[in-house]
C-alpha atoms as one frame of an Amber mdcrd trajectory, in Angstrom:
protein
  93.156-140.033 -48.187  94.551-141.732 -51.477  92.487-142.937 -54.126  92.367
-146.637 -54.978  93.679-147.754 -58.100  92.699-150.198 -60.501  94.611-150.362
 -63.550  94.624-146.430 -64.115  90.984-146.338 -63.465  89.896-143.437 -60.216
  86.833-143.446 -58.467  83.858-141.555 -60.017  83.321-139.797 -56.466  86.647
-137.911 -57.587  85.988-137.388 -61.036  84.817-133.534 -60.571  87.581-132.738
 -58.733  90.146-134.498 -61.494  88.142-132.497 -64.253  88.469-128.942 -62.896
  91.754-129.327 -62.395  92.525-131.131 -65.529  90.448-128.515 -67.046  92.067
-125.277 -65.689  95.947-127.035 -66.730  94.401-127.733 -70.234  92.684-124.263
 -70.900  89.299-125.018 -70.506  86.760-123.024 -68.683  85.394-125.410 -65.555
  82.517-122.852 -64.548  79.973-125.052 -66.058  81.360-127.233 -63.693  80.044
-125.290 -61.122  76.628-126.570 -60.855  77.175-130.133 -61.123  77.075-132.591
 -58.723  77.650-136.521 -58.124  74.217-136.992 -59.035  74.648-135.309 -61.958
  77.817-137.035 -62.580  76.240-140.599 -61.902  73.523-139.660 -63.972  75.932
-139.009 -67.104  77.761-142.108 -66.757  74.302-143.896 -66.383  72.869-142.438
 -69.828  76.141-143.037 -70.968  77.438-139.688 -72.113  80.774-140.349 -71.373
  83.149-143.515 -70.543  83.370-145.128 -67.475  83.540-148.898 -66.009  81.368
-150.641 -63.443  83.360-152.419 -61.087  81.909-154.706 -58.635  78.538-152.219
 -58.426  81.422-149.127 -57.737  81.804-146.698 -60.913  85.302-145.744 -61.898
  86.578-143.442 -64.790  89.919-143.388 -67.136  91.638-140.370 -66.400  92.885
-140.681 -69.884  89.552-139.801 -71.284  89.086-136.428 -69.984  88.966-134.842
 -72.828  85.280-136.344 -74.263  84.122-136.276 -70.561  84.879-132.418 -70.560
  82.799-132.251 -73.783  80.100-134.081 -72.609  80.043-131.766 -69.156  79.983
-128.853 -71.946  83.559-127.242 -70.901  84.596-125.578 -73.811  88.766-124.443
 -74.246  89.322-120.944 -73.721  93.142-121.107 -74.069  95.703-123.464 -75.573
  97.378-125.436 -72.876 100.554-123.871 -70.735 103.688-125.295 -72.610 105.724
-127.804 -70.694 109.259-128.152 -70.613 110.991-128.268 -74.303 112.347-131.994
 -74.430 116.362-131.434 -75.785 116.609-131.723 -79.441 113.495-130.688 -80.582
 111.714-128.762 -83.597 110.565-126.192 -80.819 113.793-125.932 -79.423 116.106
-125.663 -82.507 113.866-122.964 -83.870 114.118-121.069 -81.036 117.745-121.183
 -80.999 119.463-117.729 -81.545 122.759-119.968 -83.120 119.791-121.579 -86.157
 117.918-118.116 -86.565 117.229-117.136 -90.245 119.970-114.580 -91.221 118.571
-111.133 -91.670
């Protein structure tokens, strides 16, 4: 089943499953996580801990805003991010260039 859309915007039924997974690619520990459910989640958006939109009486959330919804849930980093590929031309990859390496 696909998500519906609306401008970016995901339904906050899926936002615990969008946040562990965000969280594990992004080096964050989701076991706090573990213990929450919608309820919880609705109850957060209610109080207004983190972002989210009211749509036509249906709650939706940016995926863009992860980050200070992960705070708010208390997820804490426990690693820096895996690296993704080097775009050509860059500070990263000239330095790591064996041609540009200081000589010795």
């Amino acid at each position: 089943m696909t998500s519906r859309t609306l401008g970016g915007l995901r339904p906050l039924a899926e936002l615990l499953r969008v946040l562990r997974e965000w969280a594990e690619q992004e080096g964050y520990d989701p076991s706090p996580l573990n213990n929450v459910g919608y309820r919880n989640t609705l109850d957060g958006v209610i109080a207004g801990r983190f972002p989210a939109e009211r749509i036509n009486n249906r709650w939706f959330f940016d995926p863009a805003k992860l980050e200070p919804i992960a705070k708010a849930f208390g997820l804490m980093r426990e690693r820096e991010p895996a690296p993704g590929p080097v775009p050509a031309g860059s500070a990263s990859e000239r330095r790591s260039s064996p041609d540009l390496a200081p000589a010795a």
